[in-house]
C-alpha positions in Angstrom: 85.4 44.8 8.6 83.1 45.2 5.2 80.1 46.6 5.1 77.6 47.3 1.9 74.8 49.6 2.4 72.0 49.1 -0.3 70.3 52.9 -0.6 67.0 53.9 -2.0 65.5 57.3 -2.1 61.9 57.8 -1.0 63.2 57.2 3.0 66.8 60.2 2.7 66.5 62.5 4.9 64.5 66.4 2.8 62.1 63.9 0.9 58.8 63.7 0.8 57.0 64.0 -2.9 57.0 62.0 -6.0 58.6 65.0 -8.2 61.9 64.6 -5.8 62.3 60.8 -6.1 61.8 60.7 -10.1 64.3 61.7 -12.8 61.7 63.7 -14.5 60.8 65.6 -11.2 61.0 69.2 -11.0 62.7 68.5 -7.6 64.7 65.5 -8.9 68.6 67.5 -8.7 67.9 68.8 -5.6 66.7 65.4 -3.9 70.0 64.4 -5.3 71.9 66.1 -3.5 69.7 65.3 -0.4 70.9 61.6 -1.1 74.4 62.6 -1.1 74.3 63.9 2.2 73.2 60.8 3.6 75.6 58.6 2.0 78.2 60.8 3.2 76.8 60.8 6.7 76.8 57.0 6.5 79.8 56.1 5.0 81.4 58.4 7.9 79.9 56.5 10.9 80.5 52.9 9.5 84.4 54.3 9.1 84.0 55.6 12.8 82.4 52.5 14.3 85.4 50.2 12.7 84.8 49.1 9.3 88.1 49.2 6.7 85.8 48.5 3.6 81.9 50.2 2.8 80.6 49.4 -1.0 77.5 51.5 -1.5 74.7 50.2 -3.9 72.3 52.8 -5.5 69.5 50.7 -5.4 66.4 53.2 -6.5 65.3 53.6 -9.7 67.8 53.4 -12.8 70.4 52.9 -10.2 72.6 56.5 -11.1 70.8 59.2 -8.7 74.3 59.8 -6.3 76.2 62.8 -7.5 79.6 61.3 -7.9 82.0 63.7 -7.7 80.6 65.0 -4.3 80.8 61.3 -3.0 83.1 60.3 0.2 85.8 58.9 -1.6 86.7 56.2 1.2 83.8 53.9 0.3 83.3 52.4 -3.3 80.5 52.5 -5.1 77.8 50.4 -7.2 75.6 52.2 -9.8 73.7 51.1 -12.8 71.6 48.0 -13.3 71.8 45.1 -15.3 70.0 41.4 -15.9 73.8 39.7 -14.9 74.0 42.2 -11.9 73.4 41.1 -8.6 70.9 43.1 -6.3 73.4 44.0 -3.7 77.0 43.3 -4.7 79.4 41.9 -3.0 77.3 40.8 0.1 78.6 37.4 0.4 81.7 38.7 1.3 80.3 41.3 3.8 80.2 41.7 7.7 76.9 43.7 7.6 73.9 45.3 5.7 72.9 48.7 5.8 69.3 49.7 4.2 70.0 53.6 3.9 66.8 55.7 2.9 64.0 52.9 2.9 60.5 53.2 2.8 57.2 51.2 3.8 55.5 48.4 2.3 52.6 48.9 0.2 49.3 50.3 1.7 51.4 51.2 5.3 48.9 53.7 6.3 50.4 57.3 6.6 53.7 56.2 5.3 55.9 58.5 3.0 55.9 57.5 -0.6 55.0 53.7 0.4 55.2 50.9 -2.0 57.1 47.6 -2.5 59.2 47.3 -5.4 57.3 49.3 -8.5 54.2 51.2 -7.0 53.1 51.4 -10.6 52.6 47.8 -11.1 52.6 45.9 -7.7 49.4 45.9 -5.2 50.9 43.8 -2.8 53.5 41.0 -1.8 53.7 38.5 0.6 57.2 36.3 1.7 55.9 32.8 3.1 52.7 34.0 3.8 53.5 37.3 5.3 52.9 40.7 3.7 56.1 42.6 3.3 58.2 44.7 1.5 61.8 45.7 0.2 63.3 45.8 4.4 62.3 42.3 4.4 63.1 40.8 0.4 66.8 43.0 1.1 67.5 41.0 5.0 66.4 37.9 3.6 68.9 38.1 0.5 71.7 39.2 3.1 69.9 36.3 5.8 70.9 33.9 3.2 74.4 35.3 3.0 74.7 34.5 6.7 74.8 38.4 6.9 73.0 40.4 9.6 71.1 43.6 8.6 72.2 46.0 11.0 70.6 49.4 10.4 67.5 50.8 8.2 66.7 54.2 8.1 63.6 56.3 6.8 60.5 57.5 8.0 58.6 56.4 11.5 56.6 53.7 9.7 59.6 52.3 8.0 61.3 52.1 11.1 58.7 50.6 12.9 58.4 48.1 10.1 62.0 47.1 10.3 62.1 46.9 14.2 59.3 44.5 13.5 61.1 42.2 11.3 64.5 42.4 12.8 65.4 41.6 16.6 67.7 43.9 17.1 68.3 46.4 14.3 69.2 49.8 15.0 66.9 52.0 13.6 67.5 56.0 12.1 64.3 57.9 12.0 64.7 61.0 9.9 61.5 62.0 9.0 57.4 61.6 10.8 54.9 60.9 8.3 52.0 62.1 8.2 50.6 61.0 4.5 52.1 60.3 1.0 53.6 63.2 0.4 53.7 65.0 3.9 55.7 64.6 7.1 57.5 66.5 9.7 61.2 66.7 8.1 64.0 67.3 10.8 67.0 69.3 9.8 69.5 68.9 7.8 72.3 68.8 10.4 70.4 66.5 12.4 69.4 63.7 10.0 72.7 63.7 9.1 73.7 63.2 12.9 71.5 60.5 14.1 72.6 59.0 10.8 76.2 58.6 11.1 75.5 58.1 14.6 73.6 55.4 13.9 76.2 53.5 11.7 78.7 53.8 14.1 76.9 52.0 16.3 75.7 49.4 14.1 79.0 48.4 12.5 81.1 48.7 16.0 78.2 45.9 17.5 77.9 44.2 14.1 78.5 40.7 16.1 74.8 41.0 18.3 72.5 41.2 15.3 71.4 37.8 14.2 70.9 37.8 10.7 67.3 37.8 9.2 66.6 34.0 8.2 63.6 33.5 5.6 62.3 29.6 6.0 62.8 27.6 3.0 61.8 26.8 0.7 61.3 30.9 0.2 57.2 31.3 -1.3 56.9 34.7 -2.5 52.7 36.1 -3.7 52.3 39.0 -5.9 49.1 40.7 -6.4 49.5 43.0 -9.2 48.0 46.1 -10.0 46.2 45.7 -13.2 44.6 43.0 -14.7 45.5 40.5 -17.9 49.3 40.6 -16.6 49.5 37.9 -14.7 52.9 35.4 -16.1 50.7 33.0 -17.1 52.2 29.3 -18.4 55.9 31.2 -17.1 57.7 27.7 -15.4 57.0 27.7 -11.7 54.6 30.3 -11.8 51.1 29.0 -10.2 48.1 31.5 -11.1 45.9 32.4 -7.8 43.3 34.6 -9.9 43.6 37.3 -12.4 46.1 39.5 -10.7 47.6 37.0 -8.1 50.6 34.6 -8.6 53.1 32.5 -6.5 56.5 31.2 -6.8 58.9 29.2 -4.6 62.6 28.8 -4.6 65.3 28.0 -2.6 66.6 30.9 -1.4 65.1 35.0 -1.5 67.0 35.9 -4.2 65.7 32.9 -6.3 62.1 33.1 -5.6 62.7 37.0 -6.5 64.0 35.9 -9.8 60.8 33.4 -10.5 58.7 36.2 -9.6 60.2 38.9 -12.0 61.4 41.6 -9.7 
């Protein structure tokens, strides 16, 4: 059984500021580790629940924030990021999808470090008509796949966001938010618990989570942050007003493309 779990930073278990989740941070090496942890705890529970394969993606940022060499050296992993690379490798071949450390969608209200793909530059999205964020743009790609997203885990919001969206998914809250940077953290030993717990669970019931199906053709809106950006004249881009655009394509990971994530 192959699983890939796609990891971002802002929803590991110990976060909670901007200076952990940046490379620049002052709290940046020791967030790191943080993220270690949880990839370990994870990697452990999908091996206990039944899988024989686990290919982990760093998915935040620049795509190299796992410390390598304290890595569970069962799974493989995926770091880096490139214009040929896909989003999350090797998920057509995959059983299941875990979203490990995930946060909100833009403007959740009291949601740990919320945004949707670059808080510096997008307002907010919408996925046929529907605002949304990275939980849903990540079970769509793995929808289209044919592959069911089986766990998310982060903060209560994110949770509640996924459970939302998916019929079914297990959820792992490690963290209560309170606001952007503040929540009720729980420890250490237990994040790491309900976390590999968690993915146990998932992966050994992998066959009663439908996955999450995005109608086609797949319209994706952006509303950016600043003005004058807008792509205009970019093929298949049509301009709603000065910091609103849509695209369509036929599948998630298409439309994604269009739009320029």
């Amino acid at each position: 059984m192959n699983m890939v779990v796609m990891v971002d930073m802002e929803g590991i278990s110990g976060i909670c500021r901007k200076s952990q989740v940046r490379s620049d941070g002052e709290h940046y090496q020791a967030a790191r580790r943080y993220l270690t942890w949880d990839i370990n705890a994870c990697v452990d529970g999908c091996f206990k629940g039944g899988a024989t394969q686990v290919t982990v993606r760093d998915a935040h940022g620049s795509g190299f924030n796992f410390i390598w060499d304290e890595l569970d050296s069962r799974a493989v992993y995926a770091q880096g990021a490139g214009r040929c690379g896909a989003r999350l490798p090797g998920l057509g071949k995959a059983d299941g999808l875990i979203l490990l450390g995930y946060h909100a969608m833009a403007g959740t209200q009291q949601a740990i470090l919320e945004h949707t793909m670059n808080s510096a530059e997008w307002q907010n999205f919408w996925l046929n008509g529907r605002k949304a964020g990275e939980i849903a743009i990540d079970a769509g790609m793995a929808g289209d796949c044919g592959v069911p997203t089986l766990m998310v885990s982060g903060d209560d919001k994110t949770c509640r966001e996924a459970r939302r969206l998916i019929k079914g998914v297990i959820t792992v809250e490690v963290k209560q938010a309170l606001d952007l940077e503040y929540g009720i953290l729980l420890p250490k030993e237990e994040a790491h618990r309900r976390i590999r717990d968690g993915a146990a669970r998932a992966v050994s019931q992998y066959r009663a989570i439908r996955p999450f199906k995005v109608s086609r053709p797949v319209r994706m809106r952006l509303e950016l942050v600043s003005r004058g950006v807008v792509p205009v004249g970019r093929p298949g881009v049509r301009v709603i007003d000065g910091r609103t655009y849509e695209v369509s394509g036929p599948s998630v990971e298409a439309a994604l493309r269009l739009l320029g994530g």
